[in-house]
PAPADREN-831009 format. One record per residue: x, y negated, z negated of N, C-alpha, C in turn. Coordinates in steps of 0.1 Angstrom, whole numbers, padded with zeros to 4 digits, always signed. Example, Ala and Ser with C-alpha at 12.3 -4.5 7.8 and 13.67 -1.06 7.14 Angstrom:
2
+0132+0057-0078+0123+0045-0078+0132+0033-0078
+0128+0022-0071+0137+0011-0071+0129+0000-0079
//
This chain:
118
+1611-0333-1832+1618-0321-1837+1613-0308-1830
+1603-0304-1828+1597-0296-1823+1598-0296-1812
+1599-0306-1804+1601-0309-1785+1615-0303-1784
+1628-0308-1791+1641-0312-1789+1644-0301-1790
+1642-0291-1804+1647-0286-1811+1638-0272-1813
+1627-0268-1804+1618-0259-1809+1615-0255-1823
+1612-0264-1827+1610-0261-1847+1597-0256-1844
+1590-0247-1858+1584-0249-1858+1574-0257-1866
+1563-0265-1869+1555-0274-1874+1564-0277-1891
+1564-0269-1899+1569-0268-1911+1580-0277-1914
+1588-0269-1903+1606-0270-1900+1603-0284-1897
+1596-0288-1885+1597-0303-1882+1593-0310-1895
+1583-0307-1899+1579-0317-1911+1591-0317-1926
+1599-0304-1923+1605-0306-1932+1620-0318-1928
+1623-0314-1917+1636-0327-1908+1628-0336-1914
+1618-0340-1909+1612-0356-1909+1611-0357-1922
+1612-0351-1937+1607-0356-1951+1626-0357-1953
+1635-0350-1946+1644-0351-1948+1652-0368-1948
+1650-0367-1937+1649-0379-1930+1645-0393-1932
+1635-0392-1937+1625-0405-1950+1637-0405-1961
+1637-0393-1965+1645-0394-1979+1660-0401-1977
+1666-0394-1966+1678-0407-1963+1678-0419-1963
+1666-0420-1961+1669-0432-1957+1668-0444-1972
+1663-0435-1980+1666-0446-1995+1679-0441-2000
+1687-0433-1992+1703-0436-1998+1712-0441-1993
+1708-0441-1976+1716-0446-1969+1715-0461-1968
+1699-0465-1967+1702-0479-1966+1709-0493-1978
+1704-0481-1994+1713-0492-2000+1729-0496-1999
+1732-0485-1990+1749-0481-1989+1750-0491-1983
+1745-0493-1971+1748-0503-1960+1744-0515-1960
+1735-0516-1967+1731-0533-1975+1742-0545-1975
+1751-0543-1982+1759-0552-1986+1768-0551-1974
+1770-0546-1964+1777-0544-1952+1770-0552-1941
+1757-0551-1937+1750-0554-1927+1739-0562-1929
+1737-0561-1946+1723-0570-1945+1707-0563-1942
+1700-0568-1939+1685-0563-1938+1684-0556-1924
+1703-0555-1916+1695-0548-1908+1702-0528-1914
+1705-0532-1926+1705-0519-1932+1696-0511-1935
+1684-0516-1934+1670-0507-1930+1669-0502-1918
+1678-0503-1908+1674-0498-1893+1687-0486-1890
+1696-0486-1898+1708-0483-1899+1710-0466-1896
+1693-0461-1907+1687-0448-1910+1688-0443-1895
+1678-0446-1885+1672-0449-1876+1686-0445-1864
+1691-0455-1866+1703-0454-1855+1707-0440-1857
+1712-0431-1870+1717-0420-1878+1711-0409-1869
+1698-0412-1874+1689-0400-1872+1685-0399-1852
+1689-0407-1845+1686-0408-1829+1704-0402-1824
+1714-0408-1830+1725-0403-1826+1731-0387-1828
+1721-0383-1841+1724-0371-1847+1713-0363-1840
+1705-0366-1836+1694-0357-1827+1699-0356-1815
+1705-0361-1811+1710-0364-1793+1722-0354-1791
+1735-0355-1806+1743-0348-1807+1738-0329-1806
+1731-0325-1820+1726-0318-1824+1723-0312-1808
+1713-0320-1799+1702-0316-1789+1712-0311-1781
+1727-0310-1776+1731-0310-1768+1733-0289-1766
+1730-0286-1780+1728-0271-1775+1713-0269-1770
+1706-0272-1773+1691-0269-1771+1687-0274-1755
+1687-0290-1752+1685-0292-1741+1692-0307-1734
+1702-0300-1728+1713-0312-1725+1704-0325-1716
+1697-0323-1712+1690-0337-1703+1683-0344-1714
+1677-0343-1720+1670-0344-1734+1682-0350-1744
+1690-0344-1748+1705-0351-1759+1709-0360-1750
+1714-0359-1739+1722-0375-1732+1710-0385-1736
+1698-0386-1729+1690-0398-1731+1690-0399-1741
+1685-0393-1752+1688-0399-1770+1702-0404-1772
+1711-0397-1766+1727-0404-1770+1724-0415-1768
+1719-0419-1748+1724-0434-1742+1709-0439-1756
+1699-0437-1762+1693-0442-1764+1697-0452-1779
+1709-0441-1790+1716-0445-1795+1724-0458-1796
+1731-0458-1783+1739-0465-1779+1735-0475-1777
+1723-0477-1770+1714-0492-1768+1708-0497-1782
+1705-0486-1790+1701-0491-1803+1710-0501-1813
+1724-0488-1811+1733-0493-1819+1736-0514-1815
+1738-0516-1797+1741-0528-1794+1730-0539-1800
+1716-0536-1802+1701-0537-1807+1705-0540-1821
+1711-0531-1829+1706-0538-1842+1724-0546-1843
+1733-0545-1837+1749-0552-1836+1745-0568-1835
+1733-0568-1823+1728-0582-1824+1719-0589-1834
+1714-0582-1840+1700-0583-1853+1712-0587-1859
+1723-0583-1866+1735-0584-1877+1737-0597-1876
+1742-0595-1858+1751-0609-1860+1744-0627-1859
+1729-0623-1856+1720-0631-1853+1720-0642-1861
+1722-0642-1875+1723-0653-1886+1734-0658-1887
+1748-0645-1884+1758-0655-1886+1763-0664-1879
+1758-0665-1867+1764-0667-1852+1752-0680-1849
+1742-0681-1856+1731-0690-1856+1738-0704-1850
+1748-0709-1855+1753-0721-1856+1763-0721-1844
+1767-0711-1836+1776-0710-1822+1765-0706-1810
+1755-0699-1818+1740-0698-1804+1729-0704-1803
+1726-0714-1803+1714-0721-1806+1703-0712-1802
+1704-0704-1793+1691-0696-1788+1686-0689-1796
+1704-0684-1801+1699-0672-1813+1704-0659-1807
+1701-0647-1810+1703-0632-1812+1691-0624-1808
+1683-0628-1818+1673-0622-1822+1662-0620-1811
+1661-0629-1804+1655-0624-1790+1658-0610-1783
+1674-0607-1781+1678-0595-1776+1679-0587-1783
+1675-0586-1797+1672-0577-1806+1658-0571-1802
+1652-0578-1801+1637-0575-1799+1636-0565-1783
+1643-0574-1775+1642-0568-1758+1644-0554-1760
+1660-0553-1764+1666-0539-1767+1660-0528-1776
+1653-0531-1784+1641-0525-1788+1632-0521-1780
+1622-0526-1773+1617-0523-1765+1625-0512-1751
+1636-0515-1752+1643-0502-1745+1644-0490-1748
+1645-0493-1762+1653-0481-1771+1634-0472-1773
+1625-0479-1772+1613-0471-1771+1610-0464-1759
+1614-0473-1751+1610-0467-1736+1618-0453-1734
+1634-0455-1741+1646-0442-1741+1634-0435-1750
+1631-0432-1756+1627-0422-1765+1613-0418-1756
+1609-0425-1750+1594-0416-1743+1602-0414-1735
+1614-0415-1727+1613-0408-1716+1620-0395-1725
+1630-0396-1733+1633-0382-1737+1621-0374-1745
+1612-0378-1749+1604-0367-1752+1599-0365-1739
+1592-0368-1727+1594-0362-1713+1602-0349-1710
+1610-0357-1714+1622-0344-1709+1628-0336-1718
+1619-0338-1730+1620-0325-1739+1611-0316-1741
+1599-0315-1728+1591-0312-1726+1585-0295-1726
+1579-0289-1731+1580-0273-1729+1578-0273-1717
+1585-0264-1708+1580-0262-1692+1561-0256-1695
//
């Protein structure tokens, strides 16, 4: 918040208690929709809505959170469908759940990079 968004310390800690706290309203909403990957659901919210948000502050910084969004979103689409599709994929889902994850972290270091104070 403070990279993206020049907050100051307070301001960030107040987003981020914001943020926690969504996330015990949002995820029971989406529970019965998506299942357990309604815990990650927060997450996708809060990366799509910083990327949006960022696009006044620092447009090279908001695109990579967007695309980082977007990788997330396809990341937990597979976590969803992982159990029900168990019996048409023998491999499974859940492997590419995991990879895309590891992307969606790498997107997020490089956007704090490039949310960087000069």
């Amino acid at each position: 918040m403070q990279r993206m968004f020049v907050m100051d310390a307070k301001l960030a800690a107040a987003a981020t208690a914001l943020f926690i706290g969504g996330t015990f309203v949002i995820e029971p909403l989406l529970a019965p929709y998506i299942g357990g990957s309604a815990a990650y659901a927060p997450a996708l919210i809060a990366i799509a809505g910083v990327g949006v948000i960022g696009m006044n502050y620092n447009k090279g910084a908001a695109k990579m959170m967007l695309l980082t969004a977007c990788v997330f979103a396809v990341s937990l689409t597979l976590r969803t469908l992982d159990m029900p599709l168990c019996a048409q994929i023998p491999i499974g889902l859940h492997y590419f759940w995991h990879t895309l994850n590891a992307l969606t972290l790498a997107l997020v270091l490089e956007t704090l990079r490039l949310a960087r104070k000069p």
